[in-house]
N, C-alpha and C positions, 0 to 999 in steps of 0.2 A: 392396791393403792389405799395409804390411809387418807380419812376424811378429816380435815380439823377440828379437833373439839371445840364446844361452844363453851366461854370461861363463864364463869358461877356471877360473876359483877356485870354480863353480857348488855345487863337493860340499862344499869348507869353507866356503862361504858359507851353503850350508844346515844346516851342523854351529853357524854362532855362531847363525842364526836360530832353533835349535831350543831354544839352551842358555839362549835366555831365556824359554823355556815363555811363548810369549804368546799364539800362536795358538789361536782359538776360545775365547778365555777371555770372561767377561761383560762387557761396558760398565762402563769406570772416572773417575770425575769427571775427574779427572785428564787426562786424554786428550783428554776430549769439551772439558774448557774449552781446552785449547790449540790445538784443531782450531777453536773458535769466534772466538778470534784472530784464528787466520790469515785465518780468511773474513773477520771484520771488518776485519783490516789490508790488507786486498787489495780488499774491498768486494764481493765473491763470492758468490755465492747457495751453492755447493758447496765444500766443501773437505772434505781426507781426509787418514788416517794409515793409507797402504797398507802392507802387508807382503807383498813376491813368496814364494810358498810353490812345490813344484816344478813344479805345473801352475796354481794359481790365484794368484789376487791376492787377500788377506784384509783387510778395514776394522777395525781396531779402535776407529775410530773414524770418526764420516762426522757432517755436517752439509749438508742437503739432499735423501738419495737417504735410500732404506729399505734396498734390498738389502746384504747383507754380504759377499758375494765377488761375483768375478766371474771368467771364463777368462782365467790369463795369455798366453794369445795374443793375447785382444784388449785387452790394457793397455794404453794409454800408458806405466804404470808400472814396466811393462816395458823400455823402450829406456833409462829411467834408471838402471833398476842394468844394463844390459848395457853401458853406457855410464862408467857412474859418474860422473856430471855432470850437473848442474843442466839443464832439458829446459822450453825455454819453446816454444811454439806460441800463435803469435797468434791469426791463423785456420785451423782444421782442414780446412775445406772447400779450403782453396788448399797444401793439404800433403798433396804422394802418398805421403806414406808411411802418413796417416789420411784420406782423403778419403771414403773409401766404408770404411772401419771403421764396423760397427754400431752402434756408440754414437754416432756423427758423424751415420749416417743417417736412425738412429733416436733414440729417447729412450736418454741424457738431451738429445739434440741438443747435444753436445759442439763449442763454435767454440773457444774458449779455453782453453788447459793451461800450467800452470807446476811442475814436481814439483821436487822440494829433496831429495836423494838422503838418506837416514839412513845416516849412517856410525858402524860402531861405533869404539871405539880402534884398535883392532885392523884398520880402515879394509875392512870387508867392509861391501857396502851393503845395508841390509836392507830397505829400501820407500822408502817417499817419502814426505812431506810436501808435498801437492798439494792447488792452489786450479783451480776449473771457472769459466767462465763460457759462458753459449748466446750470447754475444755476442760479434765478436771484438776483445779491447784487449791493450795492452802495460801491465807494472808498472813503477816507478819504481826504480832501484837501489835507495832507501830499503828500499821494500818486500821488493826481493827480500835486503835485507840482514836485513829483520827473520822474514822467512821462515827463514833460515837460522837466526838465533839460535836461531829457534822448536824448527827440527827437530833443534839441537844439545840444546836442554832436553827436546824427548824421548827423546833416546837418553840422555841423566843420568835423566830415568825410568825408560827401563830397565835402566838399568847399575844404579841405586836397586834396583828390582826384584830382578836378578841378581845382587848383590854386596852388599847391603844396604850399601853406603860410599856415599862423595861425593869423586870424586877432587877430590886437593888441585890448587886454585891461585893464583895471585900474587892480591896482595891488589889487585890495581889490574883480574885479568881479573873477581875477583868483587865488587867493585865495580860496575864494568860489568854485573857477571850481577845484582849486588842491584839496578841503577836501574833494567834492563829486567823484574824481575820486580817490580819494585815497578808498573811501568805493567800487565802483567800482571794482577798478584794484584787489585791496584786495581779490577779489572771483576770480579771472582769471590768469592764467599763465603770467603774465606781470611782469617786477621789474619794480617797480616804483618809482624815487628817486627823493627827491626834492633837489637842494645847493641853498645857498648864492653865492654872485659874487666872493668870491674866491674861491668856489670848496666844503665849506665846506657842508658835507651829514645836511643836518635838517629833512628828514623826508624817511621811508625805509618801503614798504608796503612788505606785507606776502608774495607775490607773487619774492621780491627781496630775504625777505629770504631763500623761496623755492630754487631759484633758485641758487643763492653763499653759501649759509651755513653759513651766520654769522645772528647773534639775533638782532635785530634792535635794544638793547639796550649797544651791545658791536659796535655798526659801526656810530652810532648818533654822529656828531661832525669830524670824520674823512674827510680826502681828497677821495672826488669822484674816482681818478685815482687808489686807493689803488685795484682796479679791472683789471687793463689796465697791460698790457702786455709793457714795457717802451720802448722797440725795438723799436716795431710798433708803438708807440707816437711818437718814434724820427724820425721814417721815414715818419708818415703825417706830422710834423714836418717842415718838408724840402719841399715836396709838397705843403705845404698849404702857405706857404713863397711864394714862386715860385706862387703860382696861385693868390694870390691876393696882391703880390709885394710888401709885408712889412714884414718884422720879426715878430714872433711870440714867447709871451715871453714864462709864465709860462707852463705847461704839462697842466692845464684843458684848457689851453686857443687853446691849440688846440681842445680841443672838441668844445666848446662853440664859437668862432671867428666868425662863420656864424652865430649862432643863433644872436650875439652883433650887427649884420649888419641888422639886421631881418627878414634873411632867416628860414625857417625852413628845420632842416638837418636831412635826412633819410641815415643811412652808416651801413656799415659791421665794427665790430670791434670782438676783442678777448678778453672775461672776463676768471679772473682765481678765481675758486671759492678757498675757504677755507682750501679745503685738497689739494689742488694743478692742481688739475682737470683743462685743457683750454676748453675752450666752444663757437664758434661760436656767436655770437647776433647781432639781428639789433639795432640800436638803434637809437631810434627817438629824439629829444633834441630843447625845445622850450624856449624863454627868458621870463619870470615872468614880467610885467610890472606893474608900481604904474598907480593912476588916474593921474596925470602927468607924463606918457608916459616914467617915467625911468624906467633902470630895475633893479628889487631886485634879481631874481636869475632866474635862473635854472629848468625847468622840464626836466629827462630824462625817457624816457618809454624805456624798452631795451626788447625785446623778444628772446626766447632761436631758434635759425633754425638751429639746430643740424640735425635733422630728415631731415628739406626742404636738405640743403645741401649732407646730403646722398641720398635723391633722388634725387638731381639735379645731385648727380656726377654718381650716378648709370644711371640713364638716358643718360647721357653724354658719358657712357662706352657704353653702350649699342646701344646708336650712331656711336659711335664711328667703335663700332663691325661689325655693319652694314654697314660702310663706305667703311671699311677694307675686308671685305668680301662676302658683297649682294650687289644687284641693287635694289634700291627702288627709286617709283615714284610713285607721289598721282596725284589723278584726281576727279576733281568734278565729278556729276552724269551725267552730260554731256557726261564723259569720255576726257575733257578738260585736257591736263598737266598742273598741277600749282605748283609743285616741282620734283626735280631728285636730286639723290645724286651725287657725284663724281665717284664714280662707272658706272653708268648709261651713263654718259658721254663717259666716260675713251673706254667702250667695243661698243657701238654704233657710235664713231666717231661723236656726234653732239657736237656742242658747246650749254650749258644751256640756251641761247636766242635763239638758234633756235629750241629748244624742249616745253619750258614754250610757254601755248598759243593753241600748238599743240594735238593731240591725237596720238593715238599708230598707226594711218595707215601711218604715216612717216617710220613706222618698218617693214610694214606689208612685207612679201619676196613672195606671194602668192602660200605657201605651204599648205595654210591650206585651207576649202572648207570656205563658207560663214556660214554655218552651225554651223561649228564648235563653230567662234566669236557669232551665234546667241544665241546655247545653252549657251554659258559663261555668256552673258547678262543676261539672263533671270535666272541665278542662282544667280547671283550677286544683281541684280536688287529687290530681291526676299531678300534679306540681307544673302544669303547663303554663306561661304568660298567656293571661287573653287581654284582647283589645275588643273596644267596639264601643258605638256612640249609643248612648240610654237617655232618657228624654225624662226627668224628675222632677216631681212638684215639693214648690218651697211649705215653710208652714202656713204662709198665708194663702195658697191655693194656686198661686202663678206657678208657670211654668220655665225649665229654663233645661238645656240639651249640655252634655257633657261628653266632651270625649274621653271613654275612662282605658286605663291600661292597671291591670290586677296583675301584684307579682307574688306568687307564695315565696315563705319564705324555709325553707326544706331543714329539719333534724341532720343527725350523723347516719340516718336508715334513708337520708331522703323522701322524706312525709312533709307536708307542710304542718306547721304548728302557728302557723296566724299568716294573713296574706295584707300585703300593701298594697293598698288601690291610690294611685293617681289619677287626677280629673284635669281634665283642661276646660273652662266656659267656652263652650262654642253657639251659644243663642245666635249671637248676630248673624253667625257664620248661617245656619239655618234659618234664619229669617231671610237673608240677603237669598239663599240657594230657592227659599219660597218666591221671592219676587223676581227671580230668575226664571224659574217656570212660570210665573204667571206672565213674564214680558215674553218669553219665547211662545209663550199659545197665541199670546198678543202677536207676537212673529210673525208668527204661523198662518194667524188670519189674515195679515197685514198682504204677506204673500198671498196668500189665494185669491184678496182683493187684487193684490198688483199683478199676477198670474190673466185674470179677468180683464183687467185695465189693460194690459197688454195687449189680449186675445183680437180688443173693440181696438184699443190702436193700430192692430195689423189690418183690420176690417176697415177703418178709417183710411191707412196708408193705399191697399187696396183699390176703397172707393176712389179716393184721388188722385191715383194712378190711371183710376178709368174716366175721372174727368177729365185728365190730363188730357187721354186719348181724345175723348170726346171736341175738347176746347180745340185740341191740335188738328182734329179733323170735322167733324160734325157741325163746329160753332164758326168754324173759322171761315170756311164754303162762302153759308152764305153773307155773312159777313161782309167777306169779300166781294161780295156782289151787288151787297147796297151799296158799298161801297163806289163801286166802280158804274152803275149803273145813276149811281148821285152823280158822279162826276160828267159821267155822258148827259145827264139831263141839265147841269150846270152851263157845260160848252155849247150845248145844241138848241136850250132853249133858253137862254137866261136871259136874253131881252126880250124875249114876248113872257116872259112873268110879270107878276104885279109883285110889287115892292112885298108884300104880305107872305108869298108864293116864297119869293126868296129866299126871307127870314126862314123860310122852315126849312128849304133847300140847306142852307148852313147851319142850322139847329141841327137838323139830320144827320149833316155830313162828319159834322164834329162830333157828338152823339157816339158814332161808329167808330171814329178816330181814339175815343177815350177807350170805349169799349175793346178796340183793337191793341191799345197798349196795358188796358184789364188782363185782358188775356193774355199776351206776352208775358206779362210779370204774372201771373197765376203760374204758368210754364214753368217760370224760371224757378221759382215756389219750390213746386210740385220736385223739380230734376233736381235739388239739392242732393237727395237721394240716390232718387230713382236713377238716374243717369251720373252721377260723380265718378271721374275718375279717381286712381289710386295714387296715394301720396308719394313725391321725389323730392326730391331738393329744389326749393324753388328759390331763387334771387329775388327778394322784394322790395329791393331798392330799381331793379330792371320791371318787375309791372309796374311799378310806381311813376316810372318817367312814360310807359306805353300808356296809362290811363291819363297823367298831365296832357300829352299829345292828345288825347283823346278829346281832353276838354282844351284845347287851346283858343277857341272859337271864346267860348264862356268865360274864360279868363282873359281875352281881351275886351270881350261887349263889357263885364265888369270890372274891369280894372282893377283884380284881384292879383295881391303879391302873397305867394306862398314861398316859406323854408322849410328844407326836408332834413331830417338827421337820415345821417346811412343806416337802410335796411338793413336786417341780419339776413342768411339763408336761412330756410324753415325746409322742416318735412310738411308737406301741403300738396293741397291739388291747385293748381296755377288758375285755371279759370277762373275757381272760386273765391282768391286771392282777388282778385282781377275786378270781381263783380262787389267785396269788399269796400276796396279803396273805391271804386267808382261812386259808389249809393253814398257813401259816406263824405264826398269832395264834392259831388254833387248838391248833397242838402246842404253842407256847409256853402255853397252858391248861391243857391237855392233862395236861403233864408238867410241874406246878408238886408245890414239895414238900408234903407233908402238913404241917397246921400253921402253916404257912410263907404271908405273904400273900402271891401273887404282883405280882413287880414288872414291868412289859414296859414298853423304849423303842423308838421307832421313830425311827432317824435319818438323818439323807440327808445329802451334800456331792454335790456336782459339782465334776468336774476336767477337766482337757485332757489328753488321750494319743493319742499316733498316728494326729494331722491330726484329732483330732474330741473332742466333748464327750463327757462320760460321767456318767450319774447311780449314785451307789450308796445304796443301802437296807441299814440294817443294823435286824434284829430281834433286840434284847436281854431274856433272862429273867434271872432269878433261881432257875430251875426243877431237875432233879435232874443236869444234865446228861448226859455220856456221853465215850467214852474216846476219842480223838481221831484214835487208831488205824482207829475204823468211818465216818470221814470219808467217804469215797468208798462203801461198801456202804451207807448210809443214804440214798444218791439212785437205788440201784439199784432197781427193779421188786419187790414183794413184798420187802423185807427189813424185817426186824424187828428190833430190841433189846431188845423185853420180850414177855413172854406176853400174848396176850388177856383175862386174867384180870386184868391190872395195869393196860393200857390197851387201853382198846377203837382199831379200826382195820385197815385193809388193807393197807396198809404201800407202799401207790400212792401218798400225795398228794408226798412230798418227789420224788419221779419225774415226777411231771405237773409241779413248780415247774420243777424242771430241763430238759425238755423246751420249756417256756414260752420261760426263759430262752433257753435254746442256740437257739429257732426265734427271738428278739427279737436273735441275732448276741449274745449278752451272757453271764457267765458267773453260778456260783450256788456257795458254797461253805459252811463250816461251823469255828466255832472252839469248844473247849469244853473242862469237865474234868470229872470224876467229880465229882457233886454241888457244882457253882459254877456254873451254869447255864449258855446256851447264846449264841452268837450266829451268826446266819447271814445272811449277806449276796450279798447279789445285786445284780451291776452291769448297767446295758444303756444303750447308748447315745442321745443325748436326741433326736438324730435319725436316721432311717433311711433310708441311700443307697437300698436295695431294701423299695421300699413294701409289698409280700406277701413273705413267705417259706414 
């Protein structure tokens, strides 16, 4: 295998190769379609736009292979610029100088090479414009004629590129250059139009009427503008006046006014195609010159960036998104900062020159172990995404918690060559999660108090269960025996007493009477509980009429009119129902005013709250009421509001109601005002998830 020689001009030929910054740049349409040309014009599975760099060969374009370099020793495209001359090779395998060359041997199985030297002005050759085939044929002069034009248009590419001009030529070479780009552009998404110097359209490739919608035989003859949007003409218009300080007459002359100077102009404009569609395009626009350097007209090449523009604006939102709401900063593999957003700034307190340059241990709060940043490394480094929350101090020494996500960003070997780290502010989130554990320790103890509080109310429940006992057997005896033994000394000797005698006879006897219905209602107390039966369906409009009967005595001695609304049925224990409405009709009795006929309603609604039904009972008087302030002390145990002497009582029953209630899951309260009677009301749900309580 021969090696390529290296040509005598090698260091200035790498001086123009370099000056046009082209190498390693991304895939540009441009390129790729005039590479797809040549394969078409030559009928080639491969064709390429090599560029000899000082050890490799670089593709800036390729159609066929994947790879994008390759070693220039083992070029073909190599002998062409050592050569500088067009390099046809029929069959590979019958030429020692590539016979057993690796790409002949192997893939791509190289039989057939033709390269077309790219020479700049300045006649250094910079790569080739080269067609492959695994088969071995010879090209046509045609072909090799059109190869050359090919790789003369892209070095006007790049000369485009590097000089942003179009060198001038006779109007007859571009002529020639307009009919072969017309065959060209004709296969490619391009419109391509040619006018005269006043605008007028003379030539309209497939690709224009791809894209506007008119037939290149109804727009031949028309004004080029008949595309243009007149707004936007008249406001470059007035710009282009103002930029090069002369009036501008007609509408194409604002397109063409730079090209007459002999700039060549690359601009955004707005075409309106046919059915009325606006469309985005660039549009490129070159002046026609004769061999006498005047100009006859007009090239415009317009391209559609509908698509570039919704990704540039999507990109830009998405920017944008990011601005608005993450911290992001890129860092070479260094871990060097070489960008931050306004975010970044905004919550670390840096200003972006003092962050660019730097690394993250400007941040570091040293919360975290060494460890920690050492596993990050070695995940990143590794080209893996890491995640994880880092806790970083601002410049001013506060602190604030980030949730960050690191993404390298991988070469064509897959290495990372700089990684993207995104931040989310998650302070509050970590402050809240702090007072979260502190309310849960707070919990915690809360429990083991109410654990404790418990333990003494089972001890309480207990003891009262064994007063119960006690009161039910031990208190009640003898009790019963002063009782009954007053009463025997009442009947047997109560006229040989002295009036004095007496008085304490009936202090005693009542004495034991109060104390005998003490105890009763202590019982009744204590058995809310301890003795309750299990909840059924109870009708309490039926205990309602069994407790009126009850008191029918009391309601006639006072001349009490009561109205009832219909009960609902409840899940309840009926006793307890029972003992309810009783205490509660009773005090309403009870404490009616003097004089005054007592009035009592009894009324129910049901309603829906939190996933369930709910019945409430309201007992309304007319009676003396009470100050609203003893709300709460008048369901307590033994309280009282008036003397015994006013109203008889134990000052238990409103404490048994409450008890009732709170074991029915239900609650019991009281509304009222100094003599305007009373209302008290009691809700409990109509049925009961837990059938005992």
């Amino acid at each position: 295998m021969q090696i390529p020689t290296i040509p005598t001009n090698e260091t200035d030929r790498q001086v123009a190769l370099d000056r046009y910054q082209i190498l390693d740049t991304l895939p540009e349409q441009e390129y790729d379609d005039l590479t797809q040309i040549a394969a078409d014009i030559c009928g080639t599975p491969i064709a390429l736009i090599s560029l000899i760099d000082r050890d490799r060969q670089w593709f800036k374009a390729k159609i066929g292979i994947e790879t994008s370099e390759t070693s220039r020793d083992l070029s073909f495209c190599g002998h062409v610029v050592a050569n500088n001359a067009i390099l046809t090779v029929p069959d590979a395998t019958q030429d020692s100088r590539f016979a057993d060359n690796p790409f002949v041997v192997n893939d791509p199985k190289i039989r057939f090479y033709t390269g077309i030297p790219l020479k700049t002005p300045d006649n250094f050759t910079l790569g080739t414009l080269c067609v492959i085939d695994r088969e071995p044929r010879h090209l046509t002069p045609l072909q090799i004629e059109r190869l050359t034009a090919l790789s003369r248009l892209i070095i006007s590419q790049l000369e485009l590129r590097h000089s942003n001009a179009i060198r001038k030529t006779s109007e007859a070479q571009l002529s020639k250059a307009l009919m072969f780009q017309q065959a060209i552009f004709n296969s490619i998404n391009f419109a391509v139009i040619a006018t005269d110097l006043q605008g007028t359209i003379q030539s309209f490739n497939a690709g224009a009427e791809a894209m506007l919608g008119y037939q290149a035989t109804e727009i031949l003859g028309r004004k080029s503008t008949i595309f243009h949007d007149h707004h936007e003409i008249n406001q470059r218009s007035q710009q282009l006046s103002a930029e090069l300080n002369q009036p501008i007459g007609s509408e194409f002359d604002v397109l063409v006014a730079k090209a007459r100077l002999g700039q060549v102009i690359e601009q955004e404009w707005t075409y309106i195609r046919k059915n009325g569609d606006r469309l985005p395009v660039l549009i490129s626009i070159v002046a026609m010159q004769s061999d006498h350097n005047e100009i006859t007209g007009f090239l415009i090449v317009a391209q559609d960036i509908t698509e570039r523009k919704k990704a540039a604006k999507q990109l830009k939102d998405i920017t944008d998104a990011l601005d608005r709401t993450a911290i992001v900063a890129i860092t070479d593999i260094q871990g060097t900062i070489t960008f931050v957003n306004d975010k970044f700034c905004e919550i670390s307190q840096y200003h972006r020159d003092e962050l660019i340059g730097q690394n993250h241990h400007i941040l570091n709060s040293g919360y975290h172990p060494r460890e920690f940043f050492r596993e990050m490394w070695q995940e990143i480094s590794q080209g893996h995404i890491w995640r994880a929350e880092i806790k970083n101090r601002t410049k001013n020494g506060s602190f604030y918690w980030v949730d960050t996500t690191i993404v390298p960003f991988l070469n064509d070997h897959g290495k990372p060559y700089q990684y993207l780290a995104i931040r989310t502010d998650i302070t509050p989130l970590k402050e809240t999660e702090n007072e979260l554990r502190i309310e849960v320790k707070e919990r915690l103890k809360a429990l083991t108090e109410l654990h404790s509080l418990t333990e003494r109310l089972e001890t309480s429940n207990r003891e009262l269960q064994d007063f119960a006992h006690v009161a039910s057997h031990d208190l009640q005896e003898p009790l019963r025996k002063v009782q009954a033994f007053g009463d025997r000394l009442k009947s047997t000797c109560e006229g040989s007493l002295s009036d004095k005698a007496q008085d304490y006879l009936a202090r005693m006897l009542n004495a034991a009477s109060r104390a005998q219905i003490l105890i009763d209602d202590l019982l009744v107390f204590s058995r809310v509980t301890t003795q309750a039966k299990p909840f059924e369906p109870v009708n309490l409009s039926v205990i309602l009429q069994e407790v009126l009967s009850d008191l029918e005595i009391r309601l006639e001695k006072t001349g009490a009119m009561i109205e009832c609304d219909p009960l609902p049925v409840i899940d309840a224990d009926a006793l307890q129902m029972r003992q309810i409405l009783q205490n509660l009709l009773s005090n309403a009795l009870k404490f009616h005013k003097n004089s005054v006929q007592p009035f009592i309603q009894v009324r129910s609604r049901i309603y829906h709250s939190d996933n369930q039904d709910w019945c409430e009972v309201r007992i309304i008087d007319n009676g003396i009421g009470f100050e609203e302030k003893y709300v709460e002390r008048i369901f307590q145990i033994f309280q009282r509001l008036y003397g015994r002497k006013d109203y008889e009582g134990t000052g238990i029953g409103l404490a048994i109601c409450r008890k009732i209630v709170e074991r029915h899951g239900g609650t019991i309260t009281a509304q009222s005002q100094l003599d305007q009677g009373s209302v008290f009301i009691f809700t409990i749900p109509i049925h009961q998830t837990v059938r005992v309580r």
